[in-house]
ROLO-83029 format. One line per field, with one value per residue (C-alpha): residue number from 1; residue in three letters; chain; x, y, z. Coordinates in nm, 4 decimals, always signed. Layout:
i = c(NUM ...)
aa = c(ALA ...)
ch = c(A ...)
px = c(X ...)
py = c(Y ...)
pz = c(Z ...)
This chain:
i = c(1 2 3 4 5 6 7 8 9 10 11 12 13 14 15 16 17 18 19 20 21 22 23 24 25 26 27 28 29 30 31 32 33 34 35 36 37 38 39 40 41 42 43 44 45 46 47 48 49 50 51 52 53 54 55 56 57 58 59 60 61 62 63 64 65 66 67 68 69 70 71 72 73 74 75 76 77 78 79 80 81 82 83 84 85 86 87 88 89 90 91 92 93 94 95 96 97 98 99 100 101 102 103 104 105 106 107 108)
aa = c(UNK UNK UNK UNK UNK UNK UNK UNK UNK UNK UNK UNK UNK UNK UNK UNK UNK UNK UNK UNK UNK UNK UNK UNK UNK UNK UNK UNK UNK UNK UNK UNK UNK UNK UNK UNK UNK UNK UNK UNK UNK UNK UNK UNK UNK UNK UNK UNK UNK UNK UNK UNK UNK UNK UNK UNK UNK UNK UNK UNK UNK UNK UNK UNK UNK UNK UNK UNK UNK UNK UNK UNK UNK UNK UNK UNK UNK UNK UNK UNK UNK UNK UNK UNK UNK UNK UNK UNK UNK UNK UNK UNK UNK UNK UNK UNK UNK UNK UNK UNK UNK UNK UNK UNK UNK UNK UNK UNK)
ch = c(A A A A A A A A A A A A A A A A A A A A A A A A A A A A A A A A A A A A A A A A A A A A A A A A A A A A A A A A A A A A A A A A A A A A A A A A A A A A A A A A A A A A A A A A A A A A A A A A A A A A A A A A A A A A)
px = c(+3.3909 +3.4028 +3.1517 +3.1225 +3.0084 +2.7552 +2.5702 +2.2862 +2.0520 +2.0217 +2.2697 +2.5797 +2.5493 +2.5248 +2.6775 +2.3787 +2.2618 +2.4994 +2.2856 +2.3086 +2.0262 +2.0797 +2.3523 +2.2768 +2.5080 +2.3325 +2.0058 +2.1275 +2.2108 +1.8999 +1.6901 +1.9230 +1.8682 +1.5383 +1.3867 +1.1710 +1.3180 +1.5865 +1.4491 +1.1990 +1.2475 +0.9280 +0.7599 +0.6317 +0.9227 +1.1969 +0.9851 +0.8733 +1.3254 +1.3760 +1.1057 +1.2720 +1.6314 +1.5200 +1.3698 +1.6666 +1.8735 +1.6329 +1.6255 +1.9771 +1.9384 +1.6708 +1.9364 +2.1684 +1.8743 +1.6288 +1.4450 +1.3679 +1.0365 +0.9960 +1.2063 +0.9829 +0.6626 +0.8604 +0.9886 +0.6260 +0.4713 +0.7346 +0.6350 +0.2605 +0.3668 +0.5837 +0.2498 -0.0087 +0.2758 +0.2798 -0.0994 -0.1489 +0.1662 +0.0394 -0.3326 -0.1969 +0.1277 +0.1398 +0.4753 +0.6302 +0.5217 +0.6362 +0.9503 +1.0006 +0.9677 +1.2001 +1.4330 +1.3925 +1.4089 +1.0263 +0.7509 +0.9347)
py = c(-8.5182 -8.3275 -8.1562 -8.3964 -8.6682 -8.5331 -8.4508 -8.7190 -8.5772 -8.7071 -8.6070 -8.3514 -8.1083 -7.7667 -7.4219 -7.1722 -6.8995 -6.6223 -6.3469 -6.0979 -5.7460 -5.4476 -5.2326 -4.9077 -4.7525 -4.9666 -4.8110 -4.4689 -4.4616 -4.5648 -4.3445 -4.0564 -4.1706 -4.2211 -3.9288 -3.6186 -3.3704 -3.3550 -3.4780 -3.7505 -4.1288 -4.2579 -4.1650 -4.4584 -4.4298 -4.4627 -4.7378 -4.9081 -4.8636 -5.0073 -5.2949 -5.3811 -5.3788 -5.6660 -5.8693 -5.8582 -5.9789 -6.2467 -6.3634 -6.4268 -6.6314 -6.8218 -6.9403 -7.0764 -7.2147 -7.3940 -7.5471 -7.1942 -7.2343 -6.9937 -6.7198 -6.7763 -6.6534 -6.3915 -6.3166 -6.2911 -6.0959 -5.7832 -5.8610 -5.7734 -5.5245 -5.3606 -5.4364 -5.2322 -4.9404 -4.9285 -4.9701 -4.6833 -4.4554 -4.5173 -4.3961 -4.1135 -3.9752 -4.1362 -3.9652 -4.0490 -4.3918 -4.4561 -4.2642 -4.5248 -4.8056 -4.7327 -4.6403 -4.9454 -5.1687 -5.3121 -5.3663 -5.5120)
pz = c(-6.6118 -6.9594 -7.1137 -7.3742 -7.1152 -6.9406 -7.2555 -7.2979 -7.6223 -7.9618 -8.2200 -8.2155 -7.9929 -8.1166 -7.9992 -7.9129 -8.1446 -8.2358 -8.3497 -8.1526 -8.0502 -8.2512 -8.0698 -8.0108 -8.2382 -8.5410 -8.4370 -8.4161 -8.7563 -8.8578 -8.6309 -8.8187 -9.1688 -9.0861 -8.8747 -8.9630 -8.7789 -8.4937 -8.1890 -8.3616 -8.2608 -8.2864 -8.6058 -8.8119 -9.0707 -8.7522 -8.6322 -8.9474 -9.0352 -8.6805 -8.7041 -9.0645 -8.9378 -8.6668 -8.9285 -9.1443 -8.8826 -8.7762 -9.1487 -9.1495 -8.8146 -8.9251 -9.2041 -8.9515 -8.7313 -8.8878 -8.6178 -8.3928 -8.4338 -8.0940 -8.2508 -8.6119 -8.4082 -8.3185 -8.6426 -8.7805 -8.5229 -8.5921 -8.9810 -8.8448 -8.6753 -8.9481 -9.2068 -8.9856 -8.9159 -9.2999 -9.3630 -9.1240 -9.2983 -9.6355 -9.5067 -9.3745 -9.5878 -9.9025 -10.0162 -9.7316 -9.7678 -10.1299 -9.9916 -9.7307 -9.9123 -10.1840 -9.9301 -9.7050 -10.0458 -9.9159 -10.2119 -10.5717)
């Protein structure tokens, strides 16, 4: 029996999501563009980099997959996350904050 048979739900059926975790290499790179001095990978501007770099990729899911409602709570708990990370940078270093932002392309 094919595939095709044994599938009973309503409509086409769809291939699963093909978004795929940040690889390490892609986080690298933005822990180095990102980092204050050599050994730093958990500053709020690697994190806050980090945090964005998930959301962008979760954006362009969400384009493919409308109905990941799951993955949208997801999606707006790292956007909380990334907010009070930022709230708390600009309260504490407010060059580095307007730094980051213009860097990360956050704030128009």
């Amino acid at each position: 029996m094919s595939d095709s048979q044994l599938w009973k739900g309503k409509g086409p059926r769809r291939a699963h999501s093909t978004a795929m975790p940040t690889s390490t290499a892609a986080k690298t790179t933005t822990i180095a563009a990102n980092r204050r001095h050599e050994h730093d990978t958990g500053s709020p501007q690697v994190q806050i980099a980090l945090l964005t770099q998930r959301i962008n990729t979760l954006q362009a899911h969400f384009k493919t997959n409308r109905k990941d409602h799951a993955g949208r709570r997801g999606l707006l708990l790292l956007v909380g996350q990334r907010n009070r990370l930022l709230r708390y940078l600009a309260r504490v270093d407010r060059t580095g904050y307007t730094d980051l932002i213009k860097k990360l392309g956050l704030r128009k």
